[in-house]
OpenMM code with the backbone's topology and positions (N, CA, C; nanometers):
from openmm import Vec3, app, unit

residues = "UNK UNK UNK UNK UNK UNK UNK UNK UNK UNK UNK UNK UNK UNK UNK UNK UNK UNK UNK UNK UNK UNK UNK UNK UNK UNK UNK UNK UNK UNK UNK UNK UNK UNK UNK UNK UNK UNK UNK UNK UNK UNK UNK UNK UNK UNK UNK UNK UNK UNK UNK UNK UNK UNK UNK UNK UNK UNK UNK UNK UNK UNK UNK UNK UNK UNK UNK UNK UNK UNK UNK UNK UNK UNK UNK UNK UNK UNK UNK UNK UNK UNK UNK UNK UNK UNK UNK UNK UNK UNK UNK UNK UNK UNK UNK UNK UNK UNK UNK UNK UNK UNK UNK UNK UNK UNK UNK UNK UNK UNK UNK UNK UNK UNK UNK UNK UNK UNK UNK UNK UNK UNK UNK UNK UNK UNK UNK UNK UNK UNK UNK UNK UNK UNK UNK UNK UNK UNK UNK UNK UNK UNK UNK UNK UNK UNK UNK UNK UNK UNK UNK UNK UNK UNK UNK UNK UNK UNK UNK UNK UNK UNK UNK UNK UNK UNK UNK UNK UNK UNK".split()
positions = [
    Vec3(-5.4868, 13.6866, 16.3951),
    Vec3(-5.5490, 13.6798, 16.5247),
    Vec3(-5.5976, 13.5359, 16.5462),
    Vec3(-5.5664, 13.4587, 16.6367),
    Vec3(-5.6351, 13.3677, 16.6991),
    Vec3(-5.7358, 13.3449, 16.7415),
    Vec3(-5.8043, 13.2252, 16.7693),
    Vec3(-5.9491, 13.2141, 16.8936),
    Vec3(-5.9539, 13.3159, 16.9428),
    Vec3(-5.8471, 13.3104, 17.1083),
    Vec3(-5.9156, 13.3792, 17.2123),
    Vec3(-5.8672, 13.5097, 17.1846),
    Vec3(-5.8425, 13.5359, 17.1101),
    Vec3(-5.8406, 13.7697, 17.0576),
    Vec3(-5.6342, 13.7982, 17.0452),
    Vec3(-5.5989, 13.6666, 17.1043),
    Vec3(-5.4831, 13.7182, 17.1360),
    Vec3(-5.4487, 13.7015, 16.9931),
    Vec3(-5.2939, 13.7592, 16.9705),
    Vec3(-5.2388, 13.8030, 16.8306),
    Vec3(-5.1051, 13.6932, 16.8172),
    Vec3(-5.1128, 13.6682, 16.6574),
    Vec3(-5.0025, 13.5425, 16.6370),
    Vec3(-4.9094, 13.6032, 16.5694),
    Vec3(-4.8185, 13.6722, 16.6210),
    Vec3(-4.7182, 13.7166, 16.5475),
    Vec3(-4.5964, 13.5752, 16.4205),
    Vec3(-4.5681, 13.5787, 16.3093),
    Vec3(-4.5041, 13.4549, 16.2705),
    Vec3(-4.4332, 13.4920, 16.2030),
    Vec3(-4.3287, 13.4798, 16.1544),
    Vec3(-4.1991, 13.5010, 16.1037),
    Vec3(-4.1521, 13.3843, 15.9943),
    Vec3(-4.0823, 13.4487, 15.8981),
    Vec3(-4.0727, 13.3468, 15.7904),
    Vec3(-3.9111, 13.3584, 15.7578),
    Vec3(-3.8275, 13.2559, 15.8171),
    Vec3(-3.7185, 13.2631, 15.8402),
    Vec3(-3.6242, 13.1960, 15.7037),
    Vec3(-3.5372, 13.2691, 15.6526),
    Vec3(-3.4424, 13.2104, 15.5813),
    Vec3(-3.3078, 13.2118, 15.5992),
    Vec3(-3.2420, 13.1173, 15.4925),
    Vec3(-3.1290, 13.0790, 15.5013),
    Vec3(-3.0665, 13.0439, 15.3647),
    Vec3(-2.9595, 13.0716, 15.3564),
    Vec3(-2.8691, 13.0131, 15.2297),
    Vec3(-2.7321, 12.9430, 15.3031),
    Vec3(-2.7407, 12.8274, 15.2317),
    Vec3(-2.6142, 12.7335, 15.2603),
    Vec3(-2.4796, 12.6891, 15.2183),
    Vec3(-2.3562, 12.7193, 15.2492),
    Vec3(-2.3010, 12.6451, 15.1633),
    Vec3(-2.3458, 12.5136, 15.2017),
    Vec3(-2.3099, 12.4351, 15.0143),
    Vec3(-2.3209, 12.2966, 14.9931),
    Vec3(-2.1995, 12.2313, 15.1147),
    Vec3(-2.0956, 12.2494, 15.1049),
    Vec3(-1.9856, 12.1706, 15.1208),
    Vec3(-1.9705, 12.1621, 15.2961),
    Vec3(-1.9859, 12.2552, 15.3097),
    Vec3(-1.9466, 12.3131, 15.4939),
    Vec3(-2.0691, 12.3195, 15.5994),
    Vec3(-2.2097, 12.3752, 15.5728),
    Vec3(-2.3095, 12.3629, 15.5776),
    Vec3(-2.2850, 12.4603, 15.6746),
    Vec3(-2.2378, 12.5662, 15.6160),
    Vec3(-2.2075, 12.7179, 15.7195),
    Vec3(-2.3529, 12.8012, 15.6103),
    Vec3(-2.4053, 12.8805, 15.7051),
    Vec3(-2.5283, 12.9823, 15.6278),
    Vec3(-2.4348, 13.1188, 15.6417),
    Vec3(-2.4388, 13.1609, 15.4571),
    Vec3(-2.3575, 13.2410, 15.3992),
    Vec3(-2.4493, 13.3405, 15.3976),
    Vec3(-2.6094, 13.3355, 15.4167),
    Vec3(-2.7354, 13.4410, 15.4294),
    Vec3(-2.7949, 13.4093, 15.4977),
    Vec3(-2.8642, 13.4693, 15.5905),
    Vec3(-2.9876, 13.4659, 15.6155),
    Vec3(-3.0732, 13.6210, 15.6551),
    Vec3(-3.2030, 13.6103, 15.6776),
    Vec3(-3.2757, 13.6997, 15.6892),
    Vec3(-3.4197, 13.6613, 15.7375),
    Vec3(-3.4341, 13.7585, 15.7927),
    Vec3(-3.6061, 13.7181, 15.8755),
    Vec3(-3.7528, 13.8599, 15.8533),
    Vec3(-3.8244, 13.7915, 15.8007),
    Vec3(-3.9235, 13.8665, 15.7690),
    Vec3(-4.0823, 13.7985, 15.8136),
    Vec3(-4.1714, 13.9191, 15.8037),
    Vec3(-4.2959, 13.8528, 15.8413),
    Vec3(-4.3893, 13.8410, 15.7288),
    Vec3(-4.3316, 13.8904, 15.6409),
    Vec3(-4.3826, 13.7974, 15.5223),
    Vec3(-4.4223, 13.6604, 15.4604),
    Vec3(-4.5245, 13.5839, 15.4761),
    Vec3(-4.5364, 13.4402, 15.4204),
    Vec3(-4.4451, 13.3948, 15.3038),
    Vec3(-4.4493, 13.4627, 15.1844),
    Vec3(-4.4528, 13.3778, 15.0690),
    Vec3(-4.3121, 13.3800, 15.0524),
    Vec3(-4.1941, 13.2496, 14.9795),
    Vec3(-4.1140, 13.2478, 14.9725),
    Vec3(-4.0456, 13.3325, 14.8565),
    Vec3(-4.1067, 13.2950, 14.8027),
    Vec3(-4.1219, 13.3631, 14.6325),
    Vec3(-4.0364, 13.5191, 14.6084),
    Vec3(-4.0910, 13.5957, 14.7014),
    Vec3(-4.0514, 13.7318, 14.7128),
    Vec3(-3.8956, 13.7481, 14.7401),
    Vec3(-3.8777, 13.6329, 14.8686),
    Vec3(-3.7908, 13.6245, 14.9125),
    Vec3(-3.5761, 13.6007, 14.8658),
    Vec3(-3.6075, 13.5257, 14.7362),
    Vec3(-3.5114, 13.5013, 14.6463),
    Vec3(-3.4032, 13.5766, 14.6034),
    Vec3(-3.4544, 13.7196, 14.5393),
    Vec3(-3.3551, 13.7665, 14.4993),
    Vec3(-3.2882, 13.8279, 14.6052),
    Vec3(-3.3789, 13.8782, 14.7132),
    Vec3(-3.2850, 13.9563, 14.8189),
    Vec3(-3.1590, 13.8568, 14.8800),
    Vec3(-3.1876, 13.7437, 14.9099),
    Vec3(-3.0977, 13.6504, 14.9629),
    Vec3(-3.0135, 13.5824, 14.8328),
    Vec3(-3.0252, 13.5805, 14.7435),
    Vec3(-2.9179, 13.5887, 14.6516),
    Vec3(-2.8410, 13.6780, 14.6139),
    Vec3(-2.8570, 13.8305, 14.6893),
    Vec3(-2.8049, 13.9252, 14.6891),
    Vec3(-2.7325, 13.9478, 14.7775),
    Vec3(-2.7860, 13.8703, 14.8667),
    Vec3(-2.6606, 13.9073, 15.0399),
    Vec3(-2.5665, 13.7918, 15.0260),
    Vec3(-2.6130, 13.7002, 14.9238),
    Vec3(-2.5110, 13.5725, 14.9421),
    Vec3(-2.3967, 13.6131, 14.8449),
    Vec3(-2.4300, 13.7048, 14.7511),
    Vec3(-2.2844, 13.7881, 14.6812),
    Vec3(-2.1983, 13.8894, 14.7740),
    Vec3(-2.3099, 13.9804, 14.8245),
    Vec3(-2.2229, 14.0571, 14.9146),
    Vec3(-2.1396, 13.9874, 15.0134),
    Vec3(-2.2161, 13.9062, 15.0917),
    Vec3(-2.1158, 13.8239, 15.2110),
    Vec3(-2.0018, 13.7521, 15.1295),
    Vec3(-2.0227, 13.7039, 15.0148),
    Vec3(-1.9226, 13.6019, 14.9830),
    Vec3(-1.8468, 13.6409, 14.8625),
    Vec3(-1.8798, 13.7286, 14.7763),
    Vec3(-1.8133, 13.8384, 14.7338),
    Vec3(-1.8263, 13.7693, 14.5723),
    Vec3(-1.8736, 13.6900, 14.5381),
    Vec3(-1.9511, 13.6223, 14.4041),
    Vec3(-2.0890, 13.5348, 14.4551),
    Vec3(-2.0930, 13.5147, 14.3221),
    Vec3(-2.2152, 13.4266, 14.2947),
    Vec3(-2.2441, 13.2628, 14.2799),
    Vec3(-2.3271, 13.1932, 14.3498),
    Vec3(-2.2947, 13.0682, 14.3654),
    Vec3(-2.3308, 13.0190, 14.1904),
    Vec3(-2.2336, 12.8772, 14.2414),
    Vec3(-2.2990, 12.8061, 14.0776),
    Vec3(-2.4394, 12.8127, 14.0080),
    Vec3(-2.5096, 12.7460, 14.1303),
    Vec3(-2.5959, 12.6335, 14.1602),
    Vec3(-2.6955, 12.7288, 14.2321),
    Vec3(-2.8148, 12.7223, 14.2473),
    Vec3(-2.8906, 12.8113, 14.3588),
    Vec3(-3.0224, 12.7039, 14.3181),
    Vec3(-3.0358, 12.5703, 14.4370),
    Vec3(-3.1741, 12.5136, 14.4487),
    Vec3(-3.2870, 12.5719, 14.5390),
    Vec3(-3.4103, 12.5450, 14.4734),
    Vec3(-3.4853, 12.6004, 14.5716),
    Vec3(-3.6297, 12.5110, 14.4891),
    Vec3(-3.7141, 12.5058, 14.6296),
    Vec3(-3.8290, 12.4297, 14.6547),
    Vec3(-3.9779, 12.5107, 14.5580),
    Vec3(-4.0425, 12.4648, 14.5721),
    Vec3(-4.1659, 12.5316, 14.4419),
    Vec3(-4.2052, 12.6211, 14.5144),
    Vec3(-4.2099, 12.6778, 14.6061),
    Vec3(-4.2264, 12.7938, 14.6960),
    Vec3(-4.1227, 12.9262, 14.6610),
    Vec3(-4.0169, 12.8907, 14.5874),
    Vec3(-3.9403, 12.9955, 14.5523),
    Vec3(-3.9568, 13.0170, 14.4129),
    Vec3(-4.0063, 12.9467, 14.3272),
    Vec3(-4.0492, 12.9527, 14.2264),
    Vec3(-4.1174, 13.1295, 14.1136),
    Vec3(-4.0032, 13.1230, 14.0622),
    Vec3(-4.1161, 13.2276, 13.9531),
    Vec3(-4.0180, 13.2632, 13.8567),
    Vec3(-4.0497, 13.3125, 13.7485),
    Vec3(-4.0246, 13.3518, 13.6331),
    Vec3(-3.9284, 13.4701, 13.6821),
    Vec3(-3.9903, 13.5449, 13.7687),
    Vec3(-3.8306, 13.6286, 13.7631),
    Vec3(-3.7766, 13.6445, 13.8451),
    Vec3(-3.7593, 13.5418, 13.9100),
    Vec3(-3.6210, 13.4299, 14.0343),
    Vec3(-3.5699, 13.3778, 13.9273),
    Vec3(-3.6362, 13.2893, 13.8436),
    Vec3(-3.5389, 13.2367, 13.7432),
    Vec3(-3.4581, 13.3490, 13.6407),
    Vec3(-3.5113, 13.4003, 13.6195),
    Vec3(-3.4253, 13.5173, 13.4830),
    Vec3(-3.3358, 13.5976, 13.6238),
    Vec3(-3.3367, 13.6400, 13.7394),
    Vec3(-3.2767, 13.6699, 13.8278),
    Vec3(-3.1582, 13.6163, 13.8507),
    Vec3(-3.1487, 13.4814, 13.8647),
    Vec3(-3.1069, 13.4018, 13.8733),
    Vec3(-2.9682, 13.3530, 13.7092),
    Vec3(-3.0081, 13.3373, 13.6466),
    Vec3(-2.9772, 13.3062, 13.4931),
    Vec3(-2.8567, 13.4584, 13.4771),
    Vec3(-2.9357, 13.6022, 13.5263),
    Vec3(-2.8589, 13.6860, 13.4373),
    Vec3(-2.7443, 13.7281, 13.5868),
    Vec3(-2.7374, 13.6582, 13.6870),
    Vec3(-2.6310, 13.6546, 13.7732),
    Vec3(-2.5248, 13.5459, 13.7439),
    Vec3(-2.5603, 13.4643, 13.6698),
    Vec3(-2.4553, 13.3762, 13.5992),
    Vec3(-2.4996, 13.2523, 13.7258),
    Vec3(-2.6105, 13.2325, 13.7565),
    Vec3(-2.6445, 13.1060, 13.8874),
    Vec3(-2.7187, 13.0258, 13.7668),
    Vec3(-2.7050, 12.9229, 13.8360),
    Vec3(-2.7707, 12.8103, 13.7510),
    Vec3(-2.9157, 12.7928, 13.8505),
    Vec3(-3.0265, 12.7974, 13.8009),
    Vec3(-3.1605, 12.7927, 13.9195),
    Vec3(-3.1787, 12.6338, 13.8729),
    Vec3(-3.2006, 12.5428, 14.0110),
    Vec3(-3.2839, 12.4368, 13.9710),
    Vec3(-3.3764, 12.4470, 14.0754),
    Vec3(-3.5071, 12.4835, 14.0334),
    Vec3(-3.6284, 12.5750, 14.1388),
    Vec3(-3.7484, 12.4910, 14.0720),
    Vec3(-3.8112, 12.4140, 14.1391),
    Vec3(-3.9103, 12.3036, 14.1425),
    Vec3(-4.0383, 12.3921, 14.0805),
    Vec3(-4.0957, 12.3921, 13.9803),
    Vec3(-4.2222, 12.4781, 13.9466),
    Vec3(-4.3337, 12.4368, 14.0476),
    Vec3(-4.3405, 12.3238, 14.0705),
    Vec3(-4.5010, 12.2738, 14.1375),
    Vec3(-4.4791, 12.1362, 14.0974),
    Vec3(-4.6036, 12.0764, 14.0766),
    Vec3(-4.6037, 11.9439, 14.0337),
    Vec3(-4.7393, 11.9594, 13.9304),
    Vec3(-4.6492, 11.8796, 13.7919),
    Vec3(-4.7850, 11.9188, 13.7109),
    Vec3(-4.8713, 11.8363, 13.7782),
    Vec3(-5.0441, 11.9034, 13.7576),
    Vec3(-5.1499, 11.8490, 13.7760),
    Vec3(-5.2381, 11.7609, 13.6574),
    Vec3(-5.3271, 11.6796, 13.7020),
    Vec3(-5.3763, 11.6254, 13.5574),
    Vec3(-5.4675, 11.7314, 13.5194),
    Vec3(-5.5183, 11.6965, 13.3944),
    Vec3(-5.6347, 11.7896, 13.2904),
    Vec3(-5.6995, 11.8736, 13.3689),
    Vec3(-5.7734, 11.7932, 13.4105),
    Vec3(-5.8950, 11.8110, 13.4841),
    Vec3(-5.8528, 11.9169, 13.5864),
    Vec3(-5.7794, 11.9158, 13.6559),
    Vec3(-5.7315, 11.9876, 13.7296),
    Vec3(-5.6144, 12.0946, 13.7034),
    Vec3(-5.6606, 12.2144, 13.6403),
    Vec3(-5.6312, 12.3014, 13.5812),
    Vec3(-5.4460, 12.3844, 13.6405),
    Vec3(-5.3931, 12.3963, 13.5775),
    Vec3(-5.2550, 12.4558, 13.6614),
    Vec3(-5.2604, 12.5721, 13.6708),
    Vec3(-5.1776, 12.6709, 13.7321),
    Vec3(-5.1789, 12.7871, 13.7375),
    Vec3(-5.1094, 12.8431, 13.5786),
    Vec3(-5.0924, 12.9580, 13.5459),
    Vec3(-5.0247, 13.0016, 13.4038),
    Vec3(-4.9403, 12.9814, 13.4544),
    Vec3(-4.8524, 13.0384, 13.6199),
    Vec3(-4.7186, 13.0213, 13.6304),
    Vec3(-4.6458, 12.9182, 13.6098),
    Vec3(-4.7276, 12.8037, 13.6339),
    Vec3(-4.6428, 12.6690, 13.6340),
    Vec3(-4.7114, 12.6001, 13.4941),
    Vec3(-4.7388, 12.6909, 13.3924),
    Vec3(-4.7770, 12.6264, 13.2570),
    Vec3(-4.6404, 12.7149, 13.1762),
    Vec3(-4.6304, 12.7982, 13.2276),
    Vec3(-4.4903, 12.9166, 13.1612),
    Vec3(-4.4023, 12.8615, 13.0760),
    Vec3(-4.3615, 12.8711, 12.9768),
    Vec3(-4.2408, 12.8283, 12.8726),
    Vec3(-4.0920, 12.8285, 13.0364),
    Vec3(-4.0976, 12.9234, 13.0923),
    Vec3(-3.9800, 12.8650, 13.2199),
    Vec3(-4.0512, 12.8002, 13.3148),
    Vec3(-4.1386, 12.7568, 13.3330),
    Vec3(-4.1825, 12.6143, 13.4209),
    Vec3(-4.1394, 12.4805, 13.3625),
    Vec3(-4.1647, 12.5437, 13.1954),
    Vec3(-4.1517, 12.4061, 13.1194),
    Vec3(-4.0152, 12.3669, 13.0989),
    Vec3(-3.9348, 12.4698, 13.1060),
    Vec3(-3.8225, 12.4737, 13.0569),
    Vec3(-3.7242, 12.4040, 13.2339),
    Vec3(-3.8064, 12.4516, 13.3207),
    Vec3(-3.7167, 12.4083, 13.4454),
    Vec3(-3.7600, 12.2784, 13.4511),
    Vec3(-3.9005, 12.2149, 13.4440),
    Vec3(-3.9161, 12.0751, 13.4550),
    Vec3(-3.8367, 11.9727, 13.3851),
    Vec3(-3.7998, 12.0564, 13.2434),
    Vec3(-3.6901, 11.9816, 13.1481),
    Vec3(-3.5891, 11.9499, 13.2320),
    Vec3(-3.5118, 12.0776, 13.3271),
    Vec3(-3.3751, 12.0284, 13.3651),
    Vec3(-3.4032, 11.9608, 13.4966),
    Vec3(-3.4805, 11.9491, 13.5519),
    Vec3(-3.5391, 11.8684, 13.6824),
    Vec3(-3.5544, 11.7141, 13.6410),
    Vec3(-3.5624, 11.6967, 13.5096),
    Vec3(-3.5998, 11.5397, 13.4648),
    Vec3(-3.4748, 11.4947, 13.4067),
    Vec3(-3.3637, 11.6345, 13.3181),
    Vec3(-3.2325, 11.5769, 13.3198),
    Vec3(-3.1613, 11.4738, 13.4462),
    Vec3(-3.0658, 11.3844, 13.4444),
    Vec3(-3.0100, 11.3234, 13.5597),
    Vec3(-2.9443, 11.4291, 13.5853),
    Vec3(-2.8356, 11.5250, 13.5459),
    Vec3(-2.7855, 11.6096, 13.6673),
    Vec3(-2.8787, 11.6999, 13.7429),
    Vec3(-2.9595, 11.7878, 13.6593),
    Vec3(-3.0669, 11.8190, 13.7389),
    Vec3(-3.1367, 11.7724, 13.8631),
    Vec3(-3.1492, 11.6498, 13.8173),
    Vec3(-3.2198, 11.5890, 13.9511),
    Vec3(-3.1408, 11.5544, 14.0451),
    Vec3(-3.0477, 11.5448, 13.9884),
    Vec3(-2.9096, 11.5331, 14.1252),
    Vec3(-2.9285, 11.6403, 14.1896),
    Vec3(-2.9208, 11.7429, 14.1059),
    Vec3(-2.8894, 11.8517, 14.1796),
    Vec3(-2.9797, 11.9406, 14.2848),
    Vec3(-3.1115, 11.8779, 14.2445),
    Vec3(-3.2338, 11.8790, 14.2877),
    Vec3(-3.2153, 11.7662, 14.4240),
    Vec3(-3.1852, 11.7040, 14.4392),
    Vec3(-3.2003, 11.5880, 14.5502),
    Vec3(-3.1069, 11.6260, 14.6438),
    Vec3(-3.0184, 11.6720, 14.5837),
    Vec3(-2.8876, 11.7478, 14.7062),
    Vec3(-2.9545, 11.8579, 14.8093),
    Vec3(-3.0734, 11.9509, 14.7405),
    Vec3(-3.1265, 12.0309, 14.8397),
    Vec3(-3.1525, 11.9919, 14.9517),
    Vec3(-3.2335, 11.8859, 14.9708),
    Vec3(-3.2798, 11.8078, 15.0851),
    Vec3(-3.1890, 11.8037, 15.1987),
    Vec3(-3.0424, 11.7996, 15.1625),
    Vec3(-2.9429, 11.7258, 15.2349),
    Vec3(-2.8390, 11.8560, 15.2347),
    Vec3(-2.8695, 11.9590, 15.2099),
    Vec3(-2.7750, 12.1003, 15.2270),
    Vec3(-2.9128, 12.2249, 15.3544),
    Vec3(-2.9968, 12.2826, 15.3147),
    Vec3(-3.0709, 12.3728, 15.3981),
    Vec3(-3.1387, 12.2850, 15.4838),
    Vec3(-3.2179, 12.1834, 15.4917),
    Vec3(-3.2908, 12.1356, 15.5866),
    Vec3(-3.2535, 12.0836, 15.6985),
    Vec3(-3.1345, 11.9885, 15.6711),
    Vec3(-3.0489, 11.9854, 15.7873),
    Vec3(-2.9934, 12.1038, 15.8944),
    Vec3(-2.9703, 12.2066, 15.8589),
    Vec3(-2.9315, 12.3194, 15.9138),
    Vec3(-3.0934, 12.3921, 16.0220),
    Vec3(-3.1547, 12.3491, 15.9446),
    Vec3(-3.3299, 12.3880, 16.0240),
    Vec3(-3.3722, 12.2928, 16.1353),
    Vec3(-3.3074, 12.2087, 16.0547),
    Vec3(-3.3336, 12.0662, 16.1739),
    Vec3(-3.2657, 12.0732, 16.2609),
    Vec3(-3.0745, 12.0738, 16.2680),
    Vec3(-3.0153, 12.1349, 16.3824),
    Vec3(-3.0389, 12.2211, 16.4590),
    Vec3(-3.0959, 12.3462, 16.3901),
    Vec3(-3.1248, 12.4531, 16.4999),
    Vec3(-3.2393, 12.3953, 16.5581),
    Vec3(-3.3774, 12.3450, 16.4709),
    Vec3(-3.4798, 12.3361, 16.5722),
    Vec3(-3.4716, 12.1819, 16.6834),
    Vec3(-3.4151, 12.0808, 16.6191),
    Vec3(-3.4268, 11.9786, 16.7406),
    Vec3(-3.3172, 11.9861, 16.8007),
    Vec3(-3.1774, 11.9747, 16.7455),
    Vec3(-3.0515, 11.9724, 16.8171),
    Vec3(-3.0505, 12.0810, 16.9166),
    Vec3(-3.0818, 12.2029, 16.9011),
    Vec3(-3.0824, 12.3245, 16.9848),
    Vec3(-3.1920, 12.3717, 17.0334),
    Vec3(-3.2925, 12.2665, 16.9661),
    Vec3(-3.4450, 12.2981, 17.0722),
    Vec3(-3.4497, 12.4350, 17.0835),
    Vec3(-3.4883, 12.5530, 16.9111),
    Vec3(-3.5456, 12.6648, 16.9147),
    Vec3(-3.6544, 12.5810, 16.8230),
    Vec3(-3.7636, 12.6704, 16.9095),
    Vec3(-3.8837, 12.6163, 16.8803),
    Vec3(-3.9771, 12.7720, 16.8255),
    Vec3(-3.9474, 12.8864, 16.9327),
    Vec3(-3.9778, 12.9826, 16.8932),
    Vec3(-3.8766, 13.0937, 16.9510),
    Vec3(-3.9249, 13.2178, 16.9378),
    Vec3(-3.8489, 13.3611, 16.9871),
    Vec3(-3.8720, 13.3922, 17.0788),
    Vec3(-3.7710, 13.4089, 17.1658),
    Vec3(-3.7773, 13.4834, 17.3060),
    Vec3(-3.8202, 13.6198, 17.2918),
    Vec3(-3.7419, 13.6894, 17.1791),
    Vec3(-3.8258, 13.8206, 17.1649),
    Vec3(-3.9623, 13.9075, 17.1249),
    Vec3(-3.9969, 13.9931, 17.1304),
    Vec3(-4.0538, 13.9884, 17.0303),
    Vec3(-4.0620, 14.1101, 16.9687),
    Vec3(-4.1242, 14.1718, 16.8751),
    Vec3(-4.0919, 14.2387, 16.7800),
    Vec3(-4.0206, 14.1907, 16.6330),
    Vec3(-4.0662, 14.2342, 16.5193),
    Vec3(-3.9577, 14.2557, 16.4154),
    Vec3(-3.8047, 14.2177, 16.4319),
    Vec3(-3.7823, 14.3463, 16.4698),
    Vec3(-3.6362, 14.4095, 16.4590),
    Vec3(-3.5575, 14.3097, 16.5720),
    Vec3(-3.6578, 14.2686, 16.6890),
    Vec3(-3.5681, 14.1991, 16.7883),
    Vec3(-3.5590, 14.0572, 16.7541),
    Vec3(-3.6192, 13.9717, 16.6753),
    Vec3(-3.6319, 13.8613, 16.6279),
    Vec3(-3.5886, 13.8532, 16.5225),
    Vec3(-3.5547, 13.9611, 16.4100),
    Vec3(-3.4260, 13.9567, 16.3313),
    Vec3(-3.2839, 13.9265, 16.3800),
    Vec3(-3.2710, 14.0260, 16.5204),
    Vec3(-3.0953, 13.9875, 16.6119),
    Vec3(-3.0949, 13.8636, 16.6967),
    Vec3(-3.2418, 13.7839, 16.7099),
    Vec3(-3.2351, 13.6747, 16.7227),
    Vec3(-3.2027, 13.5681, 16.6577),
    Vec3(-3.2551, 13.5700, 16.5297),
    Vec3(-3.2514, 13.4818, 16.4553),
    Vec3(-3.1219, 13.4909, 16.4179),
    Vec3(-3.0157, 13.6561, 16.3934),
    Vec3(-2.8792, 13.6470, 16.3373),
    Vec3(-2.7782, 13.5709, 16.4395),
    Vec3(-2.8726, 13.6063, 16.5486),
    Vec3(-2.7897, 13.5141, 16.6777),
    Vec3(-2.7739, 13.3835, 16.6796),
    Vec3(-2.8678, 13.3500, 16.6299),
    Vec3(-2.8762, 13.1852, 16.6363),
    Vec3(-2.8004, 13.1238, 16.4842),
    Vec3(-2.7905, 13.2005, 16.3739),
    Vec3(-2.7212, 13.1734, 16.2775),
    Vec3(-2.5725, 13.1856, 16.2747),
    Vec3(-2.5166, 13.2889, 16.3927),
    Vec3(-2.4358, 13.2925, 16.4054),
    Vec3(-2.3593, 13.1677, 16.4840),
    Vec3(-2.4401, 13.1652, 16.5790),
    Vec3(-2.3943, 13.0338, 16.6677),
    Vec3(-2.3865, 12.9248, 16.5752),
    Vec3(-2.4862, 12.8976, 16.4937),
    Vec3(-2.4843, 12.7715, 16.3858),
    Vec3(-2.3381, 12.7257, 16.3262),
    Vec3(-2.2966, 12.8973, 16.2438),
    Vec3(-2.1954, 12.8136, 16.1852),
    Vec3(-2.0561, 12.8335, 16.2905),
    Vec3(-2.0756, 12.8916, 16.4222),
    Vec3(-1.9527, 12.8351, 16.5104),
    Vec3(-1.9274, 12.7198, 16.5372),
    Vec3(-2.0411, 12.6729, 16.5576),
    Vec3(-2.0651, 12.5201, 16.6025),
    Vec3(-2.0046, 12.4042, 16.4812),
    Vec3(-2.0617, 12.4967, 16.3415),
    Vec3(-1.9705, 12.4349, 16.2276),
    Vec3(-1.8303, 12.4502, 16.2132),
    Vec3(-1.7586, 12.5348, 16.2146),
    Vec3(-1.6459, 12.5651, 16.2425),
    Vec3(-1.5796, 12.4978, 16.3576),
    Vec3(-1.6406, 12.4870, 16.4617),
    Vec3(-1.5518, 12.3932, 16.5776),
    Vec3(-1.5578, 12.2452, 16.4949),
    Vec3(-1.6584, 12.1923, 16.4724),
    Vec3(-1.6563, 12.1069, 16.4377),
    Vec3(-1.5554, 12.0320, 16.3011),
    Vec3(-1.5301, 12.1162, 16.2175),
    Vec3(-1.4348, 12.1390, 16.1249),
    Vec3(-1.3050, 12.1416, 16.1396),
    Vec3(-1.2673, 12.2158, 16.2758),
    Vec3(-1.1324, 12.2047, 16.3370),
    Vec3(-1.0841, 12.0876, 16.4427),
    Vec3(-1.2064, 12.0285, 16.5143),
    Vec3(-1.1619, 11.9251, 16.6030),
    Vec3(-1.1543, 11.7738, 16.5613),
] * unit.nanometer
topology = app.Topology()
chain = topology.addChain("A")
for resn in residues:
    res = topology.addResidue(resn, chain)
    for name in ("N", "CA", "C"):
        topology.addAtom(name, app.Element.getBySymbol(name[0]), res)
């Protein structure tokens, strides 16, 4: 709820990308905040739609957890999923991001392919967020409801990768 009484409905929109084409092979819309939750279901639609499992599956410290990663690992995906950023002493970390797999992902985040592979995120999903929101100036939902801002959002993903596809052919 806002100030003046009125109600903020907000939506927490995702996407999975291919690397190469920058066509979204998933997406899904929920009113759920946290990303975290969000992982395995969309690594699950990105098998069904595409009928295997990607190599590679990056994701930001918001997707982060111990069992995204073992999720991840026993689908045969390689996770390079940002724990957080360690903090100093003094400033105590969470257990999650003290975890033998925090420690173990920071290892491959400080490897050079890791971090390659880590730096490529930037330049595969965000662009695609950025197109829809400045290139196509969606800013918010015409609809509203749930269920109607789910066939929005599939609407607008759909259009995305037409627009990729023309572009691919001309």
């Amino acid at each position: 709820m806002v100030r003046d009484g009125a109600y903020l409905q907000g939506f927490n929109a995702q996407i999975a990308v291919d690397a190469e084409s920058q066509v979204i092979v998933a997406e899904a819309l929920t009113n759920q905040a946290p990303d975290q939750e969000h992982l395995v279901p969309m690594v699950e639609r990105v098998i069904e739609n595409c009928g295997e499992a990607p190599d590679v599956l990056t994701g930001d410290a918001g997707y982060f957890s111990q069992t995204n990663v073992e999720h991840c690992e026993g689908r045969g995906i390689l996770p390079v999923i940002s724990p957080g950023r360690e903090r100093p002493a003094e400033h105590a970390a969470t257990t999650a991001t003290k975890s033998a797999t925090a420690q173990r992902m920071r290892a491959r985040l400080r490897d050079p392919e890791g971090d390659r592979l880590y730096r490529r995120r930037k330049t595969i999903t965000e662009p695609v967020f950025g197109q829809i929101k400045e290139a196509r100036g969606f800013r918010r939902f015409l609809l509203r409801g749930l269920a109607k801002a789910r066939d929005e959002w599939s609407l607008l993903c759909l259009t995305h990768n037409l627009l990729e596809l023309y572009r691919a052919t001309a």
